[in-house]
C-alpha positions as CSV (number, residue, x, y, z in Angstrom):
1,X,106.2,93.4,94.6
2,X,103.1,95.3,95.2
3,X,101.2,92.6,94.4
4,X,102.7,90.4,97.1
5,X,102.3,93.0,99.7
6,X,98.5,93.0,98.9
7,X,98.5,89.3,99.4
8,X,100.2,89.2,102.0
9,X,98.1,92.1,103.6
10,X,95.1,90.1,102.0
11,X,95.9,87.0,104.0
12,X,96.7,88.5,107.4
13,X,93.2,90.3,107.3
14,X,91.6,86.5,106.5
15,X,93.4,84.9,108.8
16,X,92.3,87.4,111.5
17,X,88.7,87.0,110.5
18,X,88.6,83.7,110.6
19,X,90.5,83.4,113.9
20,X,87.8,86.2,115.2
21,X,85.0,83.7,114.2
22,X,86.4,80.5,115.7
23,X,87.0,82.2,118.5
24,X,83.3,83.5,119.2
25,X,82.6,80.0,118.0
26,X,84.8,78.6,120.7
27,X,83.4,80.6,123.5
28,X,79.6,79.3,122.7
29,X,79.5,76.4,120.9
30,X,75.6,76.3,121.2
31,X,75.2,79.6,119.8
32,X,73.0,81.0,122.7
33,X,74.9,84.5,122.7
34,X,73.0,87.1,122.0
35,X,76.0,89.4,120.2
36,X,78.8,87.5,118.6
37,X,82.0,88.3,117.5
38,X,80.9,88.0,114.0
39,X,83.3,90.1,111.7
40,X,81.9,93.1,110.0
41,X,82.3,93.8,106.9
42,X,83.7,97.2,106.5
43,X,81.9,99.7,103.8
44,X,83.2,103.1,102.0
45,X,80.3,104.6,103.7
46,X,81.0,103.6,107.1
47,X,84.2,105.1,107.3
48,X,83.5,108.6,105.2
49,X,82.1,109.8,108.5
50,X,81.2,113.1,107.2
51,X,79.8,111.9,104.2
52,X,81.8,114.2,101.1
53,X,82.6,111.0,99.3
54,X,86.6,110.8,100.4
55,X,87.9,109.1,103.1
56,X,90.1,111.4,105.4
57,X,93.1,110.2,106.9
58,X,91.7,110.8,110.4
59,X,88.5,109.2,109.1
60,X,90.6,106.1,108.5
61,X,91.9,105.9,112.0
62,X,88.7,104.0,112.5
63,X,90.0,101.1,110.6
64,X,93.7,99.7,111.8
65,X,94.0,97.5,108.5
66,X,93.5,100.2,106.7
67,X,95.6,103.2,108.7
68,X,98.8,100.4,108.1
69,X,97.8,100.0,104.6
70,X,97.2,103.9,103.7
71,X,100.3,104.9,101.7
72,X,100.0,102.1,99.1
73,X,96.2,102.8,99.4
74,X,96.6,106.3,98.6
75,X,97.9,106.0,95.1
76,X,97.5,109.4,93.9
77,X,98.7,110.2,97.1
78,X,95.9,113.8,97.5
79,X,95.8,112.4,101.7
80,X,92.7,110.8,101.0
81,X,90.8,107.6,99.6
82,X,87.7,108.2,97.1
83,X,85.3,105.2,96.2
84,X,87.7,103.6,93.0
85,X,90.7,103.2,95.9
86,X,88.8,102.2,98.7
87,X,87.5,99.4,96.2
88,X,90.7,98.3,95.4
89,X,91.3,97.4,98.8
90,X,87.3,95.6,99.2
91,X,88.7,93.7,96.1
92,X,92.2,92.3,96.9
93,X,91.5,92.0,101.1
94,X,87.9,90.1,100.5
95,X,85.2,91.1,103.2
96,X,87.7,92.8,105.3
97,X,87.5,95.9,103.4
98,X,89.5,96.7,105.4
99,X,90.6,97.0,106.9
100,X,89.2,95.0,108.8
């Protein structure tokens, strides 16, 4: 069961990246803009804000697809993420991290 949630979960992060992406796509087709919508891949250290190696719940707020996902996330459940769970999520969501 956990497994489909994480695919599931997986393919709703995709799907909104690749909607993000036609979208900017969409709005110049030539390319001339100079900032995209590109989608950002989302790293451990961008959301450990005060850098002690965990990811805070309120830290996490930064990340809605992450926040949604944080009790499964959390899987020894000490209210925060540490490198091996954040991976978890890099893994099974792709580039989203994410969160996105």
């Amino acid at each position: 069961m956990n497994n489909k949630l994480w695919t599931i979960s997986a393919a709703m992060l995709l799907s909104g990246a690749i909607y993000q992406t036609a979208t900017a796509a969409e709005a110049d087709p030539g390319g001339t803009m100079e900032s995209s919508a590109a989608v950002e891949t989302v790293t451990f250290e961008s959301l450990d804000a005060d850098a002690d190696g965990a990811i805070s719940q309120d830290e996490a707020q930064g990340n809605p697809a992450l926040s949604a996902l944080w009790e499964e996330v959390d899987t020894n459940k000490d209210g925060q993420l540490d490198e091996a769970e954040f991976s978890a999520v890099e893994i099974t969501g792709g580039s989203e991290g994410g969160a996105e």
